[in-house]
N, C-alpha and C positions, 0 to 999 in steps of 0.2 A: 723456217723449217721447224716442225714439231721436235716435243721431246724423244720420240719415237727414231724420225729421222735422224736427230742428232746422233745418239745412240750407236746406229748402225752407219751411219757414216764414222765414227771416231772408232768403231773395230776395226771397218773394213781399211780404215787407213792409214793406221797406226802399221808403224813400219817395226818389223821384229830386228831391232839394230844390234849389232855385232859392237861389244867391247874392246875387243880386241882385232886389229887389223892383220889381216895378213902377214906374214914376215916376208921379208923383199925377195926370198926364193920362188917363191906363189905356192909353197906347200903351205895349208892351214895343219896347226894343231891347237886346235880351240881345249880348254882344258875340261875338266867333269862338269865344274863349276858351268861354265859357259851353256855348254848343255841343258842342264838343270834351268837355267834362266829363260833359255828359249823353250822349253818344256813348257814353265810357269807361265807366261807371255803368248804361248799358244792357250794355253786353259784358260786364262783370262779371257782373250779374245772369243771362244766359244760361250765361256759364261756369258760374258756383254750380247753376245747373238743370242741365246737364250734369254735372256731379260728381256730381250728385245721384243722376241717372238713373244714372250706371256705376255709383256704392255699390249703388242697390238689385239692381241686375243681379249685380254681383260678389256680394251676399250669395243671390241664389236661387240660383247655381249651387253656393255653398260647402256651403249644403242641402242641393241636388239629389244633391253628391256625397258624404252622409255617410251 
């Protein structure tokens, strides 16, 4: 698999994993913090799809112009 491939396989499958597990009630109260993490972790993930997308872009034109 290309670097491209790579790339977009390790966003799509990067798991946004919980810190903290349930309490044995089955009520969550993940705290601000937790939040904020999964926030960060989802941006991440879209940046890594955007790098993604300008590699593939930047490599059709480097084609386009050989």
């Amino acid at each position: 698999m290309n670097e491209l491939g790579e790339i977009i396989t390790a966003g799509s499958e990067r798991e946004l994993g919980q810190s903290n597990p349930s309490p044995p009630n089955g009520h969550a109260s993940p705290s601000s913090s937790d939040f904020r993490i999964i926030e960060l972790e989802i941006e991440n993930l879209r940046l890594q799809r955007l790098i993604a997308e300008l590699l593939f872009k930047n490599q059709q034109l480097r084609r386009a112009a050989e």
